[in-house]
Backbone as CSV, one residue per row, in Angstrom:
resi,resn,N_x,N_y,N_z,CA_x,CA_y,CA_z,C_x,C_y,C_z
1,UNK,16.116,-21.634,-5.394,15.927,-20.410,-4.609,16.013,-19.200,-5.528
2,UNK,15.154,-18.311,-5.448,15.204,-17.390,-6.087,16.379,-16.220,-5.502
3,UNK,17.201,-15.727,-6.115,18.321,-14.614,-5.734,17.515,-13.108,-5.713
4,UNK,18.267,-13.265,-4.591,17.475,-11.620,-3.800,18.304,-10.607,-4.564
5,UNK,18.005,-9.719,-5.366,18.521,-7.861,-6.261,18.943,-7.081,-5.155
6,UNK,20.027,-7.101,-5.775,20.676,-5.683,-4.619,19.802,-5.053,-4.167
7,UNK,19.338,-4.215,-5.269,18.209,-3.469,-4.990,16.718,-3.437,-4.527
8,UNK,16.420,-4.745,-4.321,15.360,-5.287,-3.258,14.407,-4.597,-4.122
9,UNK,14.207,-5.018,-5.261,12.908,-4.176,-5.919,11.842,-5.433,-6.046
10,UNK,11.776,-5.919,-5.266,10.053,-6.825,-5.099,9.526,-6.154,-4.368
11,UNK,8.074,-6.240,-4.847,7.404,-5.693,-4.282,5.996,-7.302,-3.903
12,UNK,5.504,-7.277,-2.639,4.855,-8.113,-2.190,3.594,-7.356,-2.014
13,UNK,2.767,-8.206,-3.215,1.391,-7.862,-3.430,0.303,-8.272,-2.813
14,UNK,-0.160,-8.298,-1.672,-1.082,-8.473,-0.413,-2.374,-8.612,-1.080
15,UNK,-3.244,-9.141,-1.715,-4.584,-9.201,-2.774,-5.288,-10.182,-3.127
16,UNK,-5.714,-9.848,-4.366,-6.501,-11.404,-4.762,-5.682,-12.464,-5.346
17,UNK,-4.552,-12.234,-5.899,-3.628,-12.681,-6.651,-3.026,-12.049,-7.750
18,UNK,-2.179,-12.529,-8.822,-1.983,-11.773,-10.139,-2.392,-12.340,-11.386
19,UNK,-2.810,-12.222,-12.261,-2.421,-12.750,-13.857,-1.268,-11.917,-13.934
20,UNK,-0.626,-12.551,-14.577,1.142,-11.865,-15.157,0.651,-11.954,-16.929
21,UNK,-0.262,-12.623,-17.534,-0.568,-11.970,-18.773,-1.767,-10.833,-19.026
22,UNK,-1.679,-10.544,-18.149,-2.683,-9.100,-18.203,-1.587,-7.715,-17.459
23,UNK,-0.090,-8.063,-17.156,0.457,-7.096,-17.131,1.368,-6.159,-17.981
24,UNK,2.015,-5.612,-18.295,3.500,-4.967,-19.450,3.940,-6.152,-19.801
25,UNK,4.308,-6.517,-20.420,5.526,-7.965,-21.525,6.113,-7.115,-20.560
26,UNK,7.506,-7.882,-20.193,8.841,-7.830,-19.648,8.539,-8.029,-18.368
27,UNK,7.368,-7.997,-17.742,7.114,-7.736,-15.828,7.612,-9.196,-15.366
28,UNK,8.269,-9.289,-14.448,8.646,-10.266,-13.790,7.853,-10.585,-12.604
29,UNK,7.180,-11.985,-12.560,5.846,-12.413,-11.273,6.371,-13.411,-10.786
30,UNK,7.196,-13.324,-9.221,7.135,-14.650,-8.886,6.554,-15.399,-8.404
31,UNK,6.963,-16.659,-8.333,6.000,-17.823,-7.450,5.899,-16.976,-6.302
32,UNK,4.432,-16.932,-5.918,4.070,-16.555,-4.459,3.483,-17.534,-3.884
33,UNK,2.683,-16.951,-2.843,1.749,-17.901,-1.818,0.164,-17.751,-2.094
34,UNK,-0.030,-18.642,-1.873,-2.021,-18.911,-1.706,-2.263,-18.699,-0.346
35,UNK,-2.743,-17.949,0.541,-3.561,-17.723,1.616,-4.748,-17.786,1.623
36,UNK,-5.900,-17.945,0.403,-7.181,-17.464,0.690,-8.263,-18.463,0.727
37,UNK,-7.233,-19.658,0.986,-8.297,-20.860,1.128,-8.976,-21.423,0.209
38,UNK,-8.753,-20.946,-1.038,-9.462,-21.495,-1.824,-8.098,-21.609,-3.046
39,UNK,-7.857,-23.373,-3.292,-7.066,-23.315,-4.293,-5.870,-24.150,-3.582
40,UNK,-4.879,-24.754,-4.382,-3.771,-25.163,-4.039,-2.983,-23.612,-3.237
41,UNK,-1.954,-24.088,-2.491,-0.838,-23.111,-1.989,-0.098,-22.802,-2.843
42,UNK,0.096,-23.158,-4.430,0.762,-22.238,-5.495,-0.232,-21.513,-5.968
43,UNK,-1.427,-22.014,-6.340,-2.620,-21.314,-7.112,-2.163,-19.317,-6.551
44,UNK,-1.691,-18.551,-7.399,-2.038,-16.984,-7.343,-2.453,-16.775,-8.747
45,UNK,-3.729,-17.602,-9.263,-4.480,-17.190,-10.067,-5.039,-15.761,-9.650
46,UNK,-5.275,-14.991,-10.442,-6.227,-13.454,-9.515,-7.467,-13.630,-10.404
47,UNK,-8.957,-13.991,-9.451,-10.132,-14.591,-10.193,-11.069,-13.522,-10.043
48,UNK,-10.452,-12.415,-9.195,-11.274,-11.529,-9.263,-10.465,-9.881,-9.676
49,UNK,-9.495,-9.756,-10.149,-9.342,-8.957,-11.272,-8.298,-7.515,-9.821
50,UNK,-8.839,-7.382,-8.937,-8.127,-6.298,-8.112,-6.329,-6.613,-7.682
51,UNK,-6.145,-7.617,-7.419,-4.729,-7.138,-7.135,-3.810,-7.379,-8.853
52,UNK,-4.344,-7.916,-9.552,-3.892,-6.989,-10.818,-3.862,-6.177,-11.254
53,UNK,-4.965,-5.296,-11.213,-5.161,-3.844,-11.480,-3.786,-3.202,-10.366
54,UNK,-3.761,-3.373,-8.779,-2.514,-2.796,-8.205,-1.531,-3.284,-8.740
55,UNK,-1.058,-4.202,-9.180,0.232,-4.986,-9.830,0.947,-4.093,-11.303
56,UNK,-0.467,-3.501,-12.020,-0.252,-2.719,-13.104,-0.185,-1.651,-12.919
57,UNK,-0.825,-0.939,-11.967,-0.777,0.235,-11.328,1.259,0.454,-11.076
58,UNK,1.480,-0.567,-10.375,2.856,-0.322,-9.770,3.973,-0.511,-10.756
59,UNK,3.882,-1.175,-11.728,4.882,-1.749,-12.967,4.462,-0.776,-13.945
60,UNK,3.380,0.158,-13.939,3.283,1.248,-14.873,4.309,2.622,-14.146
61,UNK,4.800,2.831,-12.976,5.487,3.897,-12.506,6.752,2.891,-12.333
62,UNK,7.146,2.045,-12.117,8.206,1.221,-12.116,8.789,0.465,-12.715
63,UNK,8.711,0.115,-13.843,8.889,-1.178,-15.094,9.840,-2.454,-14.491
64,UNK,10.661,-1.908,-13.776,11.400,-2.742,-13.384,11.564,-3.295,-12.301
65,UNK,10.335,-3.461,-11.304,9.974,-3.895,-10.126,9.083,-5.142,-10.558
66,UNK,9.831,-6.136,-9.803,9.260,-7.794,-9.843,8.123,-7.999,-8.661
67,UNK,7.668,-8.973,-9.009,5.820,-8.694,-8.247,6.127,-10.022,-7.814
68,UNK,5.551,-10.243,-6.397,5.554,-11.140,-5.181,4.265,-11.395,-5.031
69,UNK,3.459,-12.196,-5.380,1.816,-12.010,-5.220,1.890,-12.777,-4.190
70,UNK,0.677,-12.936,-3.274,0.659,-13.493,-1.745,-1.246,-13.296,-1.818
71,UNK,-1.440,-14.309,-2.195,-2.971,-13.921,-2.419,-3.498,-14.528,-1.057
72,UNK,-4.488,-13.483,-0.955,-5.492,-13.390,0.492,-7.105,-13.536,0.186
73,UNK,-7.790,-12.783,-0.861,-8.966,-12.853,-1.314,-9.048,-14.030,-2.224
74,UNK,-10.248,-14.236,-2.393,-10.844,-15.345,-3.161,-11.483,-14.901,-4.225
75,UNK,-12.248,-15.548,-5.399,-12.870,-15.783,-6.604,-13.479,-14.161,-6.002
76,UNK,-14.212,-13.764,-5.296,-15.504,-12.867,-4.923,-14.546,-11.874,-4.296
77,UNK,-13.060,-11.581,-4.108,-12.558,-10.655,-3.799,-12.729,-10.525,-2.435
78,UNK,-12.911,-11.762,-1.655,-13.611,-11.491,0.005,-12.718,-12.297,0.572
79,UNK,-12.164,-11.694,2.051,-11.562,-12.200,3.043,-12.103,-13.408,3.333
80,UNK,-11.723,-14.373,3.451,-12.557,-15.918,4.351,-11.673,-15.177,6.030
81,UNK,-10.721,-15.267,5.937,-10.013,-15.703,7.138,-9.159,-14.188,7.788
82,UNK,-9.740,-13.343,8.598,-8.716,-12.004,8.622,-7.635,-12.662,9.644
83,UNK,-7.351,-13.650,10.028,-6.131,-14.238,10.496,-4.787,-14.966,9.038
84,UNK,-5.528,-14.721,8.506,-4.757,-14.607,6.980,-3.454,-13.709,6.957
85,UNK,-4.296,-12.766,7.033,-3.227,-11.245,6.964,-2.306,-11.171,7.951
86,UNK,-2.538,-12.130,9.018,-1.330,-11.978,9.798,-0.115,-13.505,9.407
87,UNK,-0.805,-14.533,9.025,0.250,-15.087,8.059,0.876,-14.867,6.813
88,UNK,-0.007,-13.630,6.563,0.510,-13.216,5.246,1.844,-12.266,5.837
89,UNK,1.652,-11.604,6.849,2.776,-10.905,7.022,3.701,-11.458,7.798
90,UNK,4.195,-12.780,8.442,4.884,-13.529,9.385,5.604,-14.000,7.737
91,UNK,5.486,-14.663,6.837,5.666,-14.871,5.788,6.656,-14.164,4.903
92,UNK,6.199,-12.726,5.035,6.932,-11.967,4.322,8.156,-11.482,5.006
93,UNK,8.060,-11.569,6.307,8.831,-11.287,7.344,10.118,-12.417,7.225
94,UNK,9.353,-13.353,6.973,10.542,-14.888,7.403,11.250,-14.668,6.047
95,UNK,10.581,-14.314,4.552,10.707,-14.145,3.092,11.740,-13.150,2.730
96,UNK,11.595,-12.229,3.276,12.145,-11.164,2.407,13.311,-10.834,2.034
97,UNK,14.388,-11.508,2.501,15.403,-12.074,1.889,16.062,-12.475,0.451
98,UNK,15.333,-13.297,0.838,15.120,-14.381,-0.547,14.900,-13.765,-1.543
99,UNK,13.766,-13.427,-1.698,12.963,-12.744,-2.830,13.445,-11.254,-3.011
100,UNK,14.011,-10.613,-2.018,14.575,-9.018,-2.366,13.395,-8.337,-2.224
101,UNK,12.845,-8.033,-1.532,11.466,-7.411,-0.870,11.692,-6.260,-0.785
102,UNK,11.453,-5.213,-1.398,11.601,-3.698,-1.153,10.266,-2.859,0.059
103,UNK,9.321,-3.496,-0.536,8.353,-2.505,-0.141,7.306,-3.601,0.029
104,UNK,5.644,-3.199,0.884,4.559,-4.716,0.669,3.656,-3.557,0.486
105,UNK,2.798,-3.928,-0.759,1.298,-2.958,-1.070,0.217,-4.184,-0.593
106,UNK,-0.458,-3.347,0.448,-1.310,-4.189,1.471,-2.721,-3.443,1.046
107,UNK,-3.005,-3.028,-0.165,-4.316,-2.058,-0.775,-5.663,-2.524,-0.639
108,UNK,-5.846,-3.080,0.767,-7.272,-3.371,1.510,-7.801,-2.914,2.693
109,UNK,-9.036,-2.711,3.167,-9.243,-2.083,4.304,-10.529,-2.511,4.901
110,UNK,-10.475,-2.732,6.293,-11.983,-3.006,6.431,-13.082,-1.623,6.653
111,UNK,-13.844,-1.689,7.656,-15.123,-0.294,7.162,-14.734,0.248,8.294
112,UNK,-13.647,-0.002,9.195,-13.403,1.327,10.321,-13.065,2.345,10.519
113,UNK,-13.075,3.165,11.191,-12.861,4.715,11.632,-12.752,5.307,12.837
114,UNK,-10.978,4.566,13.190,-10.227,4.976,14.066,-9.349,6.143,13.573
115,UNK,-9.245,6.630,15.093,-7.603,8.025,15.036,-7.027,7.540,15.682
116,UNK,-6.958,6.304,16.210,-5.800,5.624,17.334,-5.356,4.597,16.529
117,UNK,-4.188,3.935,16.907,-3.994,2.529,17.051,-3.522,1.774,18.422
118,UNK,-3.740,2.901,19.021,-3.597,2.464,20.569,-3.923,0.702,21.117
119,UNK,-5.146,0.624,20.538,-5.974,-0.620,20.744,-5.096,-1.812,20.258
120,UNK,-4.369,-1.292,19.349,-3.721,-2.457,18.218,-2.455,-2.511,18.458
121,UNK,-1.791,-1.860,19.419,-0.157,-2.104,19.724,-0.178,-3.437,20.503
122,UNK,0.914,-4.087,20.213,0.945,-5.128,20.389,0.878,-6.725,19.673
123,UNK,-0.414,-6.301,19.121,-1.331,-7.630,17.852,-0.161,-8.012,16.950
124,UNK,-0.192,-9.237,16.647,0.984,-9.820,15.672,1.013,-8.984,14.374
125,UNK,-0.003,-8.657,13.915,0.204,-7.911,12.541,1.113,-6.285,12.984
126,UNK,0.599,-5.401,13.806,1.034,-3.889,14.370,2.498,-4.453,14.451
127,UNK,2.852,-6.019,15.403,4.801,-6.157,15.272,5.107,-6.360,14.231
128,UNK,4.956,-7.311,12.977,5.108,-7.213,12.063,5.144,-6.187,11.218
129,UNK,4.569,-5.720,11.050,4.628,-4.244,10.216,5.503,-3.505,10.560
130,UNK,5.835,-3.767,11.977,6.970,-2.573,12.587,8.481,-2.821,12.360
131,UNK,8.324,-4.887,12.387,9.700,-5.510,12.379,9.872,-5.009,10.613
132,UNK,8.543,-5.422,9.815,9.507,-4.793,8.365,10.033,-3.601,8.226
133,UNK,9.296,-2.451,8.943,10.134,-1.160,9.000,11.144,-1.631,9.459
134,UNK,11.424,-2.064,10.509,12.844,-1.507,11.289,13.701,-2.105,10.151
135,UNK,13.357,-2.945,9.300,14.626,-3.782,8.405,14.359,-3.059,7.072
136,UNK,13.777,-1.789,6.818,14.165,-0.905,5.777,12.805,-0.888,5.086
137,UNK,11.843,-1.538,5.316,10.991,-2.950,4.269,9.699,-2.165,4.501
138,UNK,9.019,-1.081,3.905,7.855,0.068,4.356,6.224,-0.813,3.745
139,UNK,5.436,-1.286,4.668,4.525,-1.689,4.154,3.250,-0.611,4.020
140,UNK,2.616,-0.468,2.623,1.604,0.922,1.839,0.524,0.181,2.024
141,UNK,-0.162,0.886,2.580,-1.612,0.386,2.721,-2.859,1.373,2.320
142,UNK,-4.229,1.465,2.262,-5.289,2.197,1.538,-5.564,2.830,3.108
143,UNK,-6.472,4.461,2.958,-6.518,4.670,3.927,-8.202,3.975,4.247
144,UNK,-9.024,3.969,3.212,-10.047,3.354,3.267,-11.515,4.334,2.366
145,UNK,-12.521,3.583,2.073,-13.661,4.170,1.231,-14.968,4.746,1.954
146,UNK,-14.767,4.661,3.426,-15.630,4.792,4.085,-15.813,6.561,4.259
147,UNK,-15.681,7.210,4.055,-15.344,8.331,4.594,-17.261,8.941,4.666
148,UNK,-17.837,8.815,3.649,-19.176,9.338,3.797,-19.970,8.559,5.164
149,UNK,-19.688,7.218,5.100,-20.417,6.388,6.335,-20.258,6.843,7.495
150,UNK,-18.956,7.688,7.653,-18.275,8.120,9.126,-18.216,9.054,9.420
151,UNK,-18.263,10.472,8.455,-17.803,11.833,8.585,-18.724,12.690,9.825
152,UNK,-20.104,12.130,10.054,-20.915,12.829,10.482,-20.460,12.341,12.486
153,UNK,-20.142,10.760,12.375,-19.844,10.702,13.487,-18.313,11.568,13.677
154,UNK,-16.722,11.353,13.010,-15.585,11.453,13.261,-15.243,12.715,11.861
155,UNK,-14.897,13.553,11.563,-14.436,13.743,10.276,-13.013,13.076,10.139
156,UNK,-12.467,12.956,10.816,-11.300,12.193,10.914,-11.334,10.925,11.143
157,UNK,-10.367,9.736,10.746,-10.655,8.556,10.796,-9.826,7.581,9.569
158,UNK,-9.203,6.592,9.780,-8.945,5.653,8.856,-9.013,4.007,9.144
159,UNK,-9.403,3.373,8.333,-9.736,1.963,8.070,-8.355,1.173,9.043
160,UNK,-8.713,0.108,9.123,-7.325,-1.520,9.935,-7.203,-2.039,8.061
161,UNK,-5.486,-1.984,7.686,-4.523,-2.085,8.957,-3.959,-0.422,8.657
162,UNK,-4.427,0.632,7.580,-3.673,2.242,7.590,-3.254,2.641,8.650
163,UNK,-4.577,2.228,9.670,-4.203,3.324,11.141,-2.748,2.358,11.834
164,UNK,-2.694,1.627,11.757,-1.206,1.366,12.185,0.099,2.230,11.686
165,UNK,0.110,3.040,12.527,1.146,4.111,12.886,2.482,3.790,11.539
166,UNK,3.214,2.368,11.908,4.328,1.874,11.367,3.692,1.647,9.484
167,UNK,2.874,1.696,9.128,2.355,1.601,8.276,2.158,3.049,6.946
168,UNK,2.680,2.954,6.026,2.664,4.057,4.894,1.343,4.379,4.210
169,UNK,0.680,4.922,5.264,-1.094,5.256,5.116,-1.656,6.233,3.323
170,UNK,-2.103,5.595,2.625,-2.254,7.022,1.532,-3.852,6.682,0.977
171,UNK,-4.359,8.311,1.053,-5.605,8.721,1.037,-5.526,9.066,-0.762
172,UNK,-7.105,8.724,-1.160,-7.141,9.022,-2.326,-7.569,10.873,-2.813
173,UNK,-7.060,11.255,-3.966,-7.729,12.315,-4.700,-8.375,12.172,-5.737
174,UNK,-9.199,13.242,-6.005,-10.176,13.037,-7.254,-10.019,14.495,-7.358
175,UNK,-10.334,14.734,-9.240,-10.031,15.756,-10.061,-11.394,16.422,-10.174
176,UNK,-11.428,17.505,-9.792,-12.836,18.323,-10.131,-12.615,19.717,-10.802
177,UNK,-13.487,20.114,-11.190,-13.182,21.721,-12.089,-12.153,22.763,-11.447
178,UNK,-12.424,22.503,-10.322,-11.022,23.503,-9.571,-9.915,22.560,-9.629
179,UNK,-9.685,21.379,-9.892,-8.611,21.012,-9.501,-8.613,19.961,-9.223
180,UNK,-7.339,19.202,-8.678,-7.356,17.703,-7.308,-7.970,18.165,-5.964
181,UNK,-8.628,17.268,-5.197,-8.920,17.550,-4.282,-9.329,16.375,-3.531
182,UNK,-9.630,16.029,-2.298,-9.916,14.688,-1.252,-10.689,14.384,-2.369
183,UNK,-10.637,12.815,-2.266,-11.856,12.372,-2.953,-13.049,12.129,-2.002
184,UNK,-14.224,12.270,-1.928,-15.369,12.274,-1.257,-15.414,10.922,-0.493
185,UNK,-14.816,10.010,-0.645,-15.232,8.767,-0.287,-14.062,8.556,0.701
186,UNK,-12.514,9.230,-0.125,-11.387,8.606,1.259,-11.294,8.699,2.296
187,UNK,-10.876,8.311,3.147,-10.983,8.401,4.932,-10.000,9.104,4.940
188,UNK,-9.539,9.815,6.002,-8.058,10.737,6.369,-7.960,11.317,7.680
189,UNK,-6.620,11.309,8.122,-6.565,11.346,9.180,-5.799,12.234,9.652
190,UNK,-5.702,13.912,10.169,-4.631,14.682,10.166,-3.686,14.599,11.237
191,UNK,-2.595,15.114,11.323,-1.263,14.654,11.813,-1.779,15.863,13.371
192,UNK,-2.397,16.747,12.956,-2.697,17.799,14.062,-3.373,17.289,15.412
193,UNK,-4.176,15.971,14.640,-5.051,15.222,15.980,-4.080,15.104,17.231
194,UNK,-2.532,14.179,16.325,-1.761,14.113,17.625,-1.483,13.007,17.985
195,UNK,-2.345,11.682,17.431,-3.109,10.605,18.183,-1.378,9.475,17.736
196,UNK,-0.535,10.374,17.379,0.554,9.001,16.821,0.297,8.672,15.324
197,UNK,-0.839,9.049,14.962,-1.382,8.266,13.372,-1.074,9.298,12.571
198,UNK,-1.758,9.120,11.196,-1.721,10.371,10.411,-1.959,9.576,8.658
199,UNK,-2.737,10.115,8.203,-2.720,9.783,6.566,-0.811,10.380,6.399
200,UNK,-0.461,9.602,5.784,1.288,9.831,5.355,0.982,10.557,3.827
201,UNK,-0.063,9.888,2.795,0.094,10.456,1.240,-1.077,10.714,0.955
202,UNK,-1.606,11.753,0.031,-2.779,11.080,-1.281,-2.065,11.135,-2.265
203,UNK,-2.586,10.540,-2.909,-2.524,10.813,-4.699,-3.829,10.257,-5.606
204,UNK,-3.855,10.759,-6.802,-4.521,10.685,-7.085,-4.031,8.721,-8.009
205,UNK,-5.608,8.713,-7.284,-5.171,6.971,-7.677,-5.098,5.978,-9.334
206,UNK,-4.383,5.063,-9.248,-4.321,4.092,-10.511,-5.594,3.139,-10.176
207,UNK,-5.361,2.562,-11.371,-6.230,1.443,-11.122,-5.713,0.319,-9.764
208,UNK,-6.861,0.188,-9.398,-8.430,-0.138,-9.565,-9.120,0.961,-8.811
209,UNK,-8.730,2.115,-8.727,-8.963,3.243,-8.336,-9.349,3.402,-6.793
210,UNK,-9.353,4.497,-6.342,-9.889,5.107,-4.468,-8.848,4.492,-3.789
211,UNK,-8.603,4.576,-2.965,-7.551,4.580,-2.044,-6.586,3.297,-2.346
212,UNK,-7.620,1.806,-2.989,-6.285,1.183,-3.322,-5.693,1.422,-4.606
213,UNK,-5.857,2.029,-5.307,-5.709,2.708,-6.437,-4.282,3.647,-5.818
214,UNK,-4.789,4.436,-5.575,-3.949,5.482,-4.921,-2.607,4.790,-3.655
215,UNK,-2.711,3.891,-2.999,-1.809,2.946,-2.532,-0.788,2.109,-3.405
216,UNK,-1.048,2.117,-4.577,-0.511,1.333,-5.380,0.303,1.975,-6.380
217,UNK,-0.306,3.286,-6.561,0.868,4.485,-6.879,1.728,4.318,-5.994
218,UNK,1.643,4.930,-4.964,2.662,5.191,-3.569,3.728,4.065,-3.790
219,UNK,3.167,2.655,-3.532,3.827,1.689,-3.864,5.106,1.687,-4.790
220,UNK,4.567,1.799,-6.016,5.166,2.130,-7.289,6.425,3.667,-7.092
221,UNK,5.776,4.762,-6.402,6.994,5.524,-6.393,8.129,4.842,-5.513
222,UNK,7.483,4.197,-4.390,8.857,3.597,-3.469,9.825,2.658,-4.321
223,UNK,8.936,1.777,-5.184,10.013,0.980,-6.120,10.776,1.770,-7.474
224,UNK,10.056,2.839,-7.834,11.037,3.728,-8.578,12.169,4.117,-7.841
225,UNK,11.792,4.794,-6.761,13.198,5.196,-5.456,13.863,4.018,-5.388
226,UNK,13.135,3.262,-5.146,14.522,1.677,-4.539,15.572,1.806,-5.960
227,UNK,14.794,1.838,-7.276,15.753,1.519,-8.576,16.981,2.527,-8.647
228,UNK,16.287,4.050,-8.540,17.233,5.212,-8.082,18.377,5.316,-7.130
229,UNK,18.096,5.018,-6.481,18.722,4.938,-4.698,18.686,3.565,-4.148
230,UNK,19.495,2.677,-5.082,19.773,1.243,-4.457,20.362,1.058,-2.820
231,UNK,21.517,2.031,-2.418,21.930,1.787,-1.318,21.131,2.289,-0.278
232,UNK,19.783,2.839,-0.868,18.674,3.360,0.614,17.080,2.357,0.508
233,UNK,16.543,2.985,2.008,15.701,2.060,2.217,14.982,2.400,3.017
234,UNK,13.831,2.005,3.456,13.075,2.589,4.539,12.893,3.908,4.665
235,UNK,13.103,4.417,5.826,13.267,5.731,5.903,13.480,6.978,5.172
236,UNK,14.778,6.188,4.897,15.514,7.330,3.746,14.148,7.542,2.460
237,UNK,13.972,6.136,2.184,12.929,6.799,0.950,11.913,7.433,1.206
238,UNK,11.598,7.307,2.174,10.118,8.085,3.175,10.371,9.297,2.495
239,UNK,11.539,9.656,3.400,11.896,11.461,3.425,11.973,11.975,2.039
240,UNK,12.679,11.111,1.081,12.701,11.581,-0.202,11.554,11.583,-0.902
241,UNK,10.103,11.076,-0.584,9.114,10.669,-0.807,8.065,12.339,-0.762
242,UNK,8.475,12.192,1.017,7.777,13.455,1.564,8.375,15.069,1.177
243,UNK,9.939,14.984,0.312,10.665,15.859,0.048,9.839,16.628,-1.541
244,UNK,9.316,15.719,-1.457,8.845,16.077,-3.223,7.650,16.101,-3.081
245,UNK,6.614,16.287,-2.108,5.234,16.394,-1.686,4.755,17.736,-1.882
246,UNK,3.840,18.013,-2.675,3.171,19.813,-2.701,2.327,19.440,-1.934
247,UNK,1.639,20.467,-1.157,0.778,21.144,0.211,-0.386,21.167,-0.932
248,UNK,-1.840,20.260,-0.515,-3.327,20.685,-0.546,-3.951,20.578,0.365
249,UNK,-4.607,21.950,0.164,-5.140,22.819,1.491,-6.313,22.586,1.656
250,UNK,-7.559,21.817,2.065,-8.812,21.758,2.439,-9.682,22.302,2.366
251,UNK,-10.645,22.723,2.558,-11.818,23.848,3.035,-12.155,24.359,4.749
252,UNK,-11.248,23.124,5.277,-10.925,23.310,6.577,-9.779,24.511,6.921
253,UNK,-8.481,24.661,5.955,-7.577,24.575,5.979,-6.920,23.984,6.343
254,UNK,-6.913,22.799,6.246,-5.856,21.641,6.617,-5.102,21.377,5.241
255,UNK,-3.535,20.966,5.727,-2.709,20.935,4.561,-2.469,19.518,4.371
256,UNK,-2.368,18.843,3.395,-2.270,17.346,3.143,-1.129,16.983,2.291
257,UNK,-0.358,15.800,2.013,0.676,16.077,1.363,0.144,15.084,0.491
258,UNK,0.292,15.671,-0.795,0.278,15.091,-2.063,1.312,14.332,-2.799
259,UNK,1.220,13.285,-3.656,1.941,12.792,-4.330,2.080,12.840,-5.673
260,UNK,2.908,13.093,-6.179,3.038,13.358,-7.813,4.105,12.142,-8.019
261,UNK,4.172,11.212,-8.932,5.014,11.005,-9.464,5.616,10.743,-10.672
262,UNK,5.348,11.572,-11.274,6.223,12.305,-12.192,6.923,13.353,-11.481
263,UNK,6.950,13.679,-10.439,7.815,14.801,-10.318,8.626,14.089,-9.218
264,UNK,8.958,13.134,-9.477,9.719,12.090,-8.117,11.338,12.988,-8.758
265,UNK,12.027,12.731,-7.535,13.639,13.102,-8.088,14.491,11.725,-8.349
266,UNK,14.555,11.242,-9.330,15.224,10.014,-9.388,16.686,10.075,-9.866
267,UNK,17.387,10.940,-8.933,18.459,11.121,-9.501,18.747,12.176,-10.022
């Protein structure tokens, strides 16, 4: 049995899988799970290169956060089974114990563009997600790439599973001559709608870049906080999260909260 860290700094990588020699020397990868149908149930070979890129993304702002891979995609980076994702999260739920589970980077999205999750209260994945909140355990998800496909119908809008309320939603940025700013492609969702939802972060994203890029930062600051602030969790890191957020302002004027982390307070 693997011994669960005070400090619950695993992080459970929701993806294609990992290589652990394509990450920092010193990163710690444990045995995870195979979900994606293709492969033995140890196989978390990653054959298509994305949830490594988030794995490095998160151990580059965290060094000392151990990686939980739970692979869902296959060789081609493609869902077989979206009833996957809900054993992937019954799993982590029954798991997180064990393994010391801080946080789950879930940096996938399908092509939708909801402001509700109305539709989705209830569904085994929306309880799940909610039961890991209530036990401290914040699952980061992408808000999604669709944003040009949708803007003309919704300007507002984010991808399944972001729009789940209980869920740590973060929208990507991109750097242009003035500055950071939305990236053209992220979906986002403002808190003004009302609807219960809300993009929670952007930042400007790591590899593998756009929103799961930018999810995998987020990720990574929560496991810097867990290392900082061992006796907090959930919530608490939220607030300390959102405490250190600068205001970017739109062309709408809408204000969005940004993520820096380098300017995290770790103490």
């Amino acid at each position: 049995m693997i011994e669960p860290t005070p400090s619950s700094m695993t992080i459970a990588v929701l993806d294609s899988g990992i290589n652990a020699d394509r990450l920092p020397p010193g990163t710690v990868v444990l045995p995870g799970l195979n979900l994606s149908g293709e492969g033995g149930e140890e196989d978390t070979v990653d054959r298509s290169g994305h949830g490594t890129a988030i794995a490095a993304t998160i151990v580059g702002i965290a060094p000392a956060a151990r990686i939980l891979p739970v692979k869902l995609m296959d060789r081609r980076g493609a869902l077989r089974d979206k009833s996957r994702i809900e054993d992937a999260f019954a799993w982590i739920l029954a798991n997180a114990e064990q393994f010391g589970i801080g946080t789950v980077c879930a940096a996938f999205a399908d092509s939708s563009h909801r402001v509700s999750d109305e539709a989705l209260r209830g569904t085994n994945p929306q309880r799940y997600i909610a039961a890991l909140r209530a036990s401290g355990i914040l699952t980061v998800t992408a808000a999604g790439n669709w944003y040009p496909e949708h803007r003309g119908r919704s300007p507002h809008g984010m991808a399944w599973p972001a729009i789940i309320r209980e869920t740590v939603s973060v929208g990507a940025l991109a750097e242009t001559e003035e500055g950071a700013g939305l990236a053209r492609a992220s979906q986002r969702l403002h808190a003004s709608l009302n609807t219960g939802c809300s993009t929670a972060f952007f930042a400007l994203p790591g590899e593998p870049g756009m929103t799961s890029g930018a999810a995998a930062v987020v990720a990574g600051c929560f496991a810097a906080l867990r290392q900082a602030y061992p006796q907090e969790a959930g919530e608490r890191l939220l607030e300390r999260l959102r405490a250190g957020c600068r205001e970017l302002v739109d062309e709408n004027g809408l204000a969005w909260p940004v993520i820096d982390p380098g300017a995290l307070a770790l103490g």
